[in-house]
C-alpha positions as CSV (number, residue, x, y, z in Angstrom):
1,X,-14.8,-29.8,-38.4
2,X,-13.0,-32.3,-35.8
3,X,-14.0,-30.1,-32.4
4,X,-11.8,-32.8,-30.5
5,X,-9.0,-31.6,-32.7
6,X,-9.3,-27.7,-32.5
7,X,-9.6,-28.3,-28.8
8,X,-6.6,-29.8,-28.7
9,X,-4.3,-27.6,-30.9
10,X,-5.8,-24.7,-28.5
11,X,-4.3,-26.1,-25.3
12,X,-1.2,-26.8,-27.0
13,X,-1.3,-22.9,-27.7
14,X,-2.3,-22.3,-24.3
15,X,0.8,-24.2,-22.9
16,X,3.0,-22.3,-24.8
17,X,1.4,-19.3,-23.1
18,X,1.6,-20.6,-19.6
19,X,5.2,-22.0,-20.1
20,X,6.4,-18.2,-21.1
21,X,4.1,-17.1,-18.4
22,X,5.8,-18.9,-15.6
23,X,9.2,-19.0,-17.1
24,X,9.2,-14.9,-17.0
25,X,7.8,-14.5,-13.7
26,X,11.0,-16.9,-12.2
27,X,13.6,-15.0,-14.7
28,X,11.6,-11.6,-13.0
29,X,12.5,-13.3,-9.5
30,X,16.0,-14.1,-10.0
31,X,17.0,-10.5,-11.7
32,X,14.9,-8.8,-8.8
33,X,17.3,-11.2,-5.8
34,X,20.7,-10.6,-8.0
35,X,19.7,-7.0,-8.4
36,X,19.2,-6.8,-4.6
37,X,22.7,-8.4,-3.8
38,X,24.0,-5.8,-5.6
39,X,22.0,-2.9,-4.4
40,X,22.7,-3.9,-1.0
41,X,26.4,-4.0,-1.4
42,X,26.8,-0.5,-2.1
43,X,27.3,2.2,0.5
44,X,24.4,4.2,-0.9
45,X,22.0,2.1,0.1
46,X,21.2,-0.5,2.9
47,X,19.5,-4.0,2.8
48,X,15.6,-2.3,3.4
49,X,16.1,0.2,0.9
50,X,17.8,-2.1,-1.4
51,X,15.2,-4.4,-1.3
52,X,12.6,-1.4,-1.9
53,X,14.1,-0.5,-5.1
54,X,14.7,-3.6,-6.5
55,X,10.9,-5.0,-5.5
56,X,9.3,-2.1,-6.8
57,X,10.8,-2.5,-10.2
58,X,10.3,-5.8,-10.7
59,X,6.5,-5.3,-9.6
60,X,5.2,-4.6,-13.0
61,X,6.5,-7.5,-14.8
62,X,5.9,-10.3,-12.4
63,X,2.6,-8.7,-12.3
64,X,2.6,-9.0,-16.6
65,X,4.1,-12.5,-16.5
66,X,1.3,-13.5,-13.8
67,X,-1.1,-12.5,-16.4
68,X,0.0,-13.8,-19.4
69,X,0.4,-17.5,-16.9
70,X,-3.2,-16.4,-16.7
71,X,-4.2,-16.2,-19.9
72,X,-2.9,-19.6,-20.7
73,X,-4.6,-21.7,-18.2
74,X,-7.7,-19.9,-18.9
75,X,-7.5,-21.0,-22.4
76,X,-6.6,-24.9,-21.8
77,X,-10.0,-24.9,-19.4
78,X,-11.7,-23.5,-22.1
79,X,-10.4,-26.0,-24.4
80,X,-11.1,-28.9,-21.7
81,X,-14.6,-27.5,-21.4
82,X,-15.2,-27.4,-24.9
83,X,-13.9,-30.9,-25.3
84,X,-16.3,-32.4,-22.9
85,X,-19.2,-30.8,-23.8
86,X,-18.9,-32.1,-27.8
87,X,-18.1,-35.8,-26.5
């Protein structure tokens, strides 16, 4: 068994997992700021409150996104650890 090999097909996993990581905390960011825009422009709310609601409900998954980044550079280090320690 080729450990250089393994370790390498693992951080190409873990890339994948930091790429969809990172790309859903932005796409998180961008629907929280458009949802704002709009929350603000109605009467029923103003710009604080607006911004309340729409950060509060985009908490959770930039907080899932952030983990799942997480997960993925946790797994290339392993990978890079295991491929220097079998060199």
């Amino acid at each position: 068994m080729d450990i250089q090999r393994e370790a390498a097909r693992l951080a190409s996993i873990a890339t994948f997992f930091v790429v969809v990581g990172w790309f859903a905390v932005l796409y998180a960011l961008v629907a929280g700021v458009l949802w704002w825009i709009d929350l603000a422009q109605r009467e029923a709310f103003n710009l604080f409150e607006a911004f309340a609601i729409s950060a509060s409900a985009i908490g959770g998954p930039i907080f899932l996104a952030l983990i799942v980044a997480a997960f993925g550079h946790g797994m290339r280090l392993f990978a890079m650890s295991v491929a220097s320690r079998s060199a």
